[in-house]
N, C-alpha and C positions, 0 to 999 in steps of 0.2 A: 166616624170620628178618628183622627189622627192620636197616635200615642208616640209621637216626638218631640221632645222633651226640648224646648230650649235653652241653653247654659244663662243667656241674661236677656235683657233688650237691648244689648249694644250690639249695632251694628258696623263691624267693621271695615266692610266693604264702601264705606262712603270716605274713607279716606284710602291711601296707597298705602300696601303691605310693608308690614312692618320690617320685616328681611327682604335683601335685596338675593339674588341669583349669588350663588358662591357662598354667601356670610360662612362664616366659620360659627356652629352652631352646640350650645352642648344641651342634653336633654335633664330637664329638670327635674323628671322622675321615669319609675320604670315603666317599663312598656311591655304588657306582654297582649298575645292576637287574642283576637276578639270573636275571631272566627271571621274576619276581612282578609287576611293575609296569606293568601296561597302557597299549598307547600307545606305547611307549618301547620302543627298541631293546635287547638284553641287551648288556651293556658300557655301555651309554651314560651319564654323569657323572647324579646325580639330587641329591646335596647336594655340597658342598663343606665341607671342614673348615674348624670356624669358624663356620659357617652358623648364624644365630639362625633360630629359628623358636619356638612356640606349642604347647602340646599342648592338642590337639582330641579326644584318645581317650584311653582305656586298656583293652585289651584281655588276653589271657593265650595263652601259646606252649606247646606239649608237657607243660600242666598245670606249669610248673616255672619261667615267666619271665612278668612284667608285659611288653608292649610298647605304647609309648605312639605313639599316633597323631601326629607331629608336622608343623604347617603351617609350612612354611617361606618364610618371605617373598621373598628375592631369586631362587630358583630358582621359586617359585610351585606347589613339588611337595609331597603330603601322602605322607608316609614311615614307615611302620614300625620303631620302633627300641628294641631294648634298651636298661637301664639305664646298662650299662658303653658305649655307644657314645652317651651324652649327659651335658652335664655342666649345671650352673643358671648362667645368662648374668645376670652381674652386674645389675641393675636400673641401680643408683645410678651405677657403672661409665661407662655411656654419656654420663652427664653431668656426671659431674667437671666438665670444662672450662667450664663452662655459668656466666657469674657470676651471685654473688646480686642481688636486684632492687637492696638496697641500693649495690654496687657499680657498678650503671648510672646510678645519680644522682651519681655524684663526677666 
C-alpha cells in the first residue's frame, strides 16, 4: 500500500501551466527543505514569504500537479513549488513610485 498523500482530486495537468517560463513570481509562504534540497540542512529556512523569484522550470508531481522551478533572487536558491504556494509579483507594482521622465524635467 502506498502512503502518498494526495492534496485534492484536481487534476492539473489536463490544462496548461498556470506560469509561463520567466513569470515574475512571489512565494506565498515560507519554505524551508524537507530534506529534497541538497546541500542544505533539513529545517533550514530556503525562501522566505514574499520572496520574488523567476521560473526557470516546469515540471509535473504524482501525475496530478505542475511544479514550477523557481529562482529566487535574494536567497539565491532554485525551489520547487506548487501552484497554490506562488502567487504573480506584480510587474508594474515595484514601480509605482518611480516618476515619469516627464516629471523629472519640472
Amino acid at each position: 500500500m502506498s502512503n502518498i498523500v494526495r492534496d485534492s482530486d484536481v487534476n492539473e495537468l489536463v490544462g496548461s501551466p498556470y506560469f509561463n517560463y520567466g513569470a515574475k513570481v512571489r512565494a506565498r509562504r515560507l519554505v524551508r527543505n524537507d530534506g529534497t534540497y541538497a546541500g542544505k540542512e533539513i529545517g533550514e529556512l530556503l525562501v522566505k514569504k514574499g520572496e520574488v523569484g523567476y521560473v526557470v522550470s516546469i515540471g509535473t508531481f504524482l501525475q496530478q500537479f505542475y511544479i514550477y522551478g523557481v529562482e529566487f533572487l535574494e536567497s539565491g536558491n532554485r525551489v520547487g513549488m506548487k501552484r497554490r504556494e506562488l502567487e504573480l509579483a506584480d510587474a508594474l507594482g515595484d514601480d509605482e513610485d518611480l516618476p515619469l521622465p516627464q516629471e523629472l524635467d519640472a
